[in-house]
C-alpha positions in Angstrom: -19.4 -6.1 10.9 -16.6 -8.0 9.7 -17.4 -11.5 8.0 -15.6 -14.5 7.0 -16.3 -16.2 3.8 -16.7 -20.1 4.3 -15.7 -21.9 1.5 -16.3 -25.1 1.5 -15.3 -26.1 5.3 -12.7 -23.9 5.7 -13.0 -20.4 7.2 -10.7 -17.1 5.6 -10.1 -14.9 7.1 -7.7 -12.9 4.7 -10.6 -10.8 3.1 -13.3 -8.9 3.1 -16.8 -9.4 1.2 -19.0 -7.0 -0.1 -22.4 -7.4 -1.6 -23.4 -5.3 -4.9 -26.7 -4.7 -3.7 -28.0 -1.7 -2.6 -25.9 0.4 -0.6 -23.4 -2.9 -0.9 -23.4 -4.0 2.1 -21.0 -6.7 3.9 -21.4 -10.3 2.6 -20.9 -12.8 2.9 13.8 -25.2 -11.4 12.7 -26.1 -14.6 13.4 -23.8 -17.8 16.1 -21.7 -19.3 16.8 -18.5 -17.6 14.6 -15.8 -18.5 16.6 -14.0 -21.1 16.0 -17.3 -23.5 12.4 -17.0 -23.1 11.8 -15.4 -26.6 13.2 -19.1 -28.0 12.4 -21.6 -24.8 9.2 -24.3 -25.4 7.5 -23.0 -22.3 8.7 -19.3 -22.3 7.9 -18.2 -26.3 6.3 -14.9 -25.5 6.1 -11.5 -26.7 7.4 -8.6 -24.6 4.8 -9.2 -21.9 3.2 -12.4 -22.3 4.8 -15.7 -21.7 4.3 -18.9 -24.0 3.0 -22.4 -22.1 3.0 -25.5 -24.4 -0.2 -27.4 -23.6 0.4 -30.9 -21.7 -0.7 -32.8 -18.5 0.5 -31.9 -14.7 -0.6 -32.8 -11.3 -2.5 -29.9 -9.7 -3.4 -29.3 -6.6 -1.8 -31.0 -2.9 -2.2 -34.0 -0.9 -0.6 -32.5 1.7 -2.3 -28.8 1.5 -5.1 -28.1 3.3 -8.9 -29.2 2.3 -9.7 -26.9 -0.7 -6.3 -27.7 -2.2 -6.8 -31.8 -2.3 -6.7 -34.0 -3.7 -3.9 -33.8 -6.3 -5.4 -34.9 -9.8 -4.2 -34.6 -13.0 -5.2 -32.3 -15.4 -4.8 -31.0 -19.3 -4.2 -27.6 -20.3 -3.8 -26.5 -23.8 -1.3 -24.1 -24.9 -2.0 -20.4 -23.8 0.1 -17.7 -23.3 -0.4 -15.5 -19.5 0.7 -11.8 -18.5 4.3 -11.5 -16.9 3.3 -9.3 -14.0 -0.1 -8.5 -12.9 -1.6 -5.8 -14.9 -0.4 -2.4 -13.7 -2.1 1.0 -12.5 -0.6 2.4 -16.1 -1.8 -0.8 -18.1 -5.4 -0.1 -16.7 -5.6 3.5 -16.7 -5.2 3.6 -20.7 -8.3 1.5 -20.3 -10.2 3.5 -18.5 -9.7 6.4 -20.3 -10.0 4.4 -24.2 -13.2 3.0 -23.1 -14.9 5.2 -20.7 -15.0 2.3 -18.0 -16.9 2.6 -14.7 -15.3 -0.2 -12.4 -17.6 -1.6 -9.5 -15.8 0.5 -6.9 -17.0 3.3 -8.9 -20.4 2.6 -9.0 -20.8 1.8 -5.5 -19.1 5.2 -4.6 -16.5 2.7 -1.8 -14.3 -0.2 -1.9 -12.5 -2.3 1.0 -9.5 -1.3 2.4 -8.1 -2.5 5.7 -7.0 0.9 8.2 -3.8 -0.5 10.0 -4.9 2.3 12.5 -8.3 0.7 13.9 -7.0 -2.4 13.0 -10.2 -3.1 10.9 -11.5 -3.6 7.2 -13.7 -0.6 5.9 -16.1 0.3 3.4 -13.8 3.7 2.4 -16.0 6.1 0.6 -13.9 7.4 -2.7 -11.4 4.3 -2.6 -10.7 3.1 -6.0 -8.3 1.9 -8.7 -6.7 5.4 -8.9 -7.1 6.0 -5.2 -6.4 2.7 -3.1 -6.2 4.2 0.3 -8.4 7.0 -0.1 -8.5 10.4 -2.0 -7.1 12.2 0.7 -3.6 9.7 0.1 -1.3 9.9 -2.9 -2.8 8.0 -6.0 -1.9 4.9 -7.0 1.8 4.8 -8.9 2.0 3.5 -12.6 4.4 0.3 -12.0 2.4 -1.2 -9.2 -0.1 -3.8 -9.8 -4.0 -2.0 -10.0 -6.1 -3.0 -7.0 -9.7 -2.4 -6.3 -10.7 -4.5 -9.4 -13.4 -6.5 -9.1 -14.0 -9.9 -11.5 -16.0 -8.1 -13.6 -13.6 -5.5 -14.0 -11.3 -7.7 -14.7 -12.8 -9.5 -17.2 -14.1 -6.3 -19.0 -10.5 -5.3 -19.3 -9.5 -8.7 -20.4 -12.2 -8.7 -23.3 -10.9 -5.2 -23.8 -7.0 -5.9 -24.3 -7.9 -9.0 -26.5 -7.3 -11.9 -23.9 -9.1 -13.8 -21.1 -8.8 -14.4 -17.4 -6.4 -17.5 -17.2 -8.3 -20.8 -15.6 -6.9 -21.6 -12.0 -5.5 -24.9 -14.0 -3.5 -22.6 -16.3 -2.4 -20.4 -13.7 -1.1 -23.1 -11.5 0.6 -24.7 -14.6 1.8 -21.6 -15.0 3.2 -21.0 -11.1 5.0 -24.6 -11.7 6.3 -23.7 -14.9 4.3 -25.4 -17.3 3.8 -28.5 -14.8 7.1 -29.6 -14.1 8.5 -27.8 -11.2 6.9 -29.3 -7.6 8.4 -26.2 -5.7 6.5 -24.7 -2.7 6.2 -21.3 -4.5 6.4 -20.0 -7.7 10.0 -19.3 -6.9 11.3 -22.5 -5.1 11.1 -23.5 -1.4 11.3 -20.9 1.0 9.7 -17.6 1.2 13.2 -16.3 2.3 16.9 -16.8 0.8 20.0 -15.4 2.2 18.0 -13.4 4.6 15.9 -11.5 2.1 12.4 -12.3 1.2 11.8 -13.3 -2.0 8.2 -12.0 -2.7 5.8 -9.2 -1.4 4.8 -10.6 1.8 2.8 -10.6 5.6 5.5 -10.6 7.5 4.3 -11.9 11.2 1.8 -14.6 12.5 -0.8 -11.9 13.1 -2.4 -8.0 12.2 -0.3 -6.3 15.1 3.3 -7.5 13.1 5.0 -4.4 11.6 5.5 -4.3 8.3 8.1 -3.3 5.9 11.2 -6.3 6.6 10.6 -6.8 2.5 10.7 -3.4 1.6 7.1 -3.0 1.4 3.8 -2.1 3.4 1.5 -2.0 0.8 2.0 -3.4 -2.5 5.5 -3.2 -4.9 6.4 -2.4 -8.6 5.7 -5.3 -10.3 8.9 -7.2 -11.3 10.8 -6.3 -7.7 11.3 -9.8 -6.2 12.7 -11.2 -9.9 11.5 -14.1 -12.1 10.4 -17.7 -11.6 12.0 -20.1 -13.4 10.0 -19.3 -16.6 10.5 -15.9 -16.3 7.1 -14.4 -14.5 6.8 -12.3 -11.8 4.7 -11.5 -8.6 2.5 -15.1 -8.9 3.1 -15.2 -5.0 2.3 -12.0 -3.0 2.1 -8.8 -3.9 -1.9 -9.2 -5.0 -4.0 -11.8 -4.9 -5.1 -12.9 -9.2 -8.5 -13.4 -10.2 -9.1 -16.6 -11.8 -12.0 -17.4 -14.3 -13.2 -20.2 -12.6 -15.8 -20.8 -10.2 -15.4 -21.9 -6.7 -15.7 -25.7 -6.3 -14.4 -28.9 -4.9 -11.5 -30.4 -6.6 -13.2 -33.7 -8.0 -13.2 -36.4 -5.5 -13.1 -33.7 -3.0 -16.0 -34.3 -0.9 -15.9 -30.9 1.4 -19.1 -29.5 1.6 -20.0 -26.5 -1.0 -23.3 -24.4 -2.0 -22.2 -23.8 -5.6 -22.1 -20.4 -5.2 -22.0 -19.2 -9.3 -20.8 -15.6 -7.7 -18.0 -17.2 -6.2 -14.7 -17.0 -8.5 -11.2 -18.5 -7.2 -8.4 -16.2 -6.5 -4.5 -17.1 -6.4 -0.9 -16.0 -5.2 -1.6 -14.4 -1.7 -0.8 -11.0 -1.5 1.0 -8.1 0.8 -1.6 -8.2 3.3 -2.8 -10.8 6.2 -4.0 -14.4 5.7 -4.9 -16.6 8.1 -3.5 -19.3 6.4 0.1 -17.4 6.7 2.7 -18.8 4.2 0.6 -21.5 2.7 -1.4 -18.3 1.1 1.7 -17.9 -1.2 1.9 -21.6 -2.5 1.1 -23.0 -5.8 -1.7 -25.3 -4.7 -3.6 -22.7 -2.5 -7.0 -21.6 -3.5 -9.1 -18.5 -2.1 -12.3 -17.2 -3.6 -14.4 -14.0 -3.5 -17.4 -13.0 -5.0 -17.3 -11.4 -8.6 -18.3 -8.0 -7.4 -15.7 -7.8 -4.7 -12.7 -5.3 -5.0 -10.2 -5.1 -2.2 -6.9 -3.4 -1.8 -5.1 -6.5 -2.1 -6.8 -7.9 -5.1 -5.8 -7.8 -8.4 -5.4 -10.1 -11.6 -3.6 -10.9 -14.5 -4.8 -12.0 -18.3 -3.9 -15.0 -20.5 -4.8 -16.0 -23.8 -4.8 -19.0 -25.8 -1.7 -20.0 -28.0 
């Protein structure tokens, strides 16, 4: 049966989540253009990491909806966070350095949604390698990895030498380093001169076709250009695991369990949300819980400066 995940008061319905027990069942413009960004304050970065000065920004939205308010200010230090999401390639070299068993693995499925039943499944032999099933063509290098779950995640992070970024740092990051108050990542609309500008749901509901962006599933990382401050894909494309738990902004007084399994997710991605274009914003916040790996979830790592 398929489940929405309440967080706080407010019901998603973009995802799917799955329990690790058992059989797992179901549970519950700012900067310098890019090419400066080797000699730019907020875009110092090696090859594929960029450079954030620390400093102070407002986070969050007013006008959003109730997980995003209220806008507060908040301190970040200065960290450096992947350019893209990490790729099928970046993670593979992982997997076969360290020997690593991802969640999906271990529980022998993952969730994928089947755009022929029109509903999410528990697909037996769906993994990183695999996303739509072993049967379907694997995974290609240049396309963000899917089917990772927070722990995987992390495990790579540790692995690579870096972290997952803070939801502060990655929406400090989105608004490049704090001072942009665009819509997206990108600016203010989700299409310019008639072309979208990320990885998107295209259509107010699951029956929409798909494709207007170029894309049913996910894209090459890097396909829709670069914010301001030179990253890509931090709207669309796949959702990016966060470190943090799930919780009320402060001053937020929405009701919550303090779930410690729940972990905040960011960006949006190719697929579905109920919350339509808001998804892809720089204030909105999803969670899932740490076990969780979905076709449309995936993540990216910071470090500090």
């Amino acid at each position: 049966m398929l489940k929405s995940i309440i967080t706080g008061s407010i019901l998603i319905f973009s995802f799917l989540i799955f329990s690790c027990t058992g059989n797992r069942e179901q549970k519950q413009q700012y900067s310098e253009s890019p090419e400066d960004t080797s000699t730019t304050a907020e875009g110092n970065s090696s090859p594929e990491m960029i450079s954030f000065s620390g400093g102070t920004f407002t986070m969050g939205s007013d006008n959003g909806l109730p997980q995003e308010k209220p806008a507060h200010k908040v301190t970040v230090k200065a960290f450096r966070i992947d350019k893209h999401p990490v790729t099928v390639k970046e993670f593979r070299r992982f997997i076969k350095e360290t020997g690593y068993q991802t969640d999906a693995d271990k529980f022998g499925n993952s969730g994928v949604f089947s755009f022929e039943t029109y509903g999410w499944e528990l697909k037996n032999g769906v993994n990183w390698e695999y996303p739509l099933g072993r049967t379907l063509p694997k995974a290609e290098d240049n396309h963000p990895v899917t089917h990772v779950s927070w722990r995987d995640a992390e495990s790579y992070a540790k692995w690579a030498g870096k972290r997952l970024p803070t939801e502060a740092e990655w929406e400090y990051a989105a608004r490049c380093g704090g001072k942009n108050n665009f819509k997206y990542s990108w600016g203010n609309e989700l299409m310019v001169n008639g072309k979208y500008k990320a990885n998107v749901w295209q259509g107010a509901d699951l029956s929409a076709q798909q494709g207007a962006d170029g894309f049913k599933y996910t894209s090459p990382v890097g396909s829709f250009g670069e914010t301001p401050c030179g990253l890509t894909d931090m709207g669309g494309n796949v959702w990016n695991w966060c470190s943090d738990q799930f919780l009320p902004y402060p001053g937020n007084n929405m009701p919550s369990n303090n779930d410690p399994e729940l972990r905040i997710i960011r960006g949006g991605s190719f697929f579905f949300d109920d919350n339509g274009e808001q998804s892809f914003t720089v204030t909105f916040r999803g969670s899932n819980t740490r076990e969780t790996s979905l076709f449309n979830l995936g993540f990216r790592c910071a470090a500090d400066n």
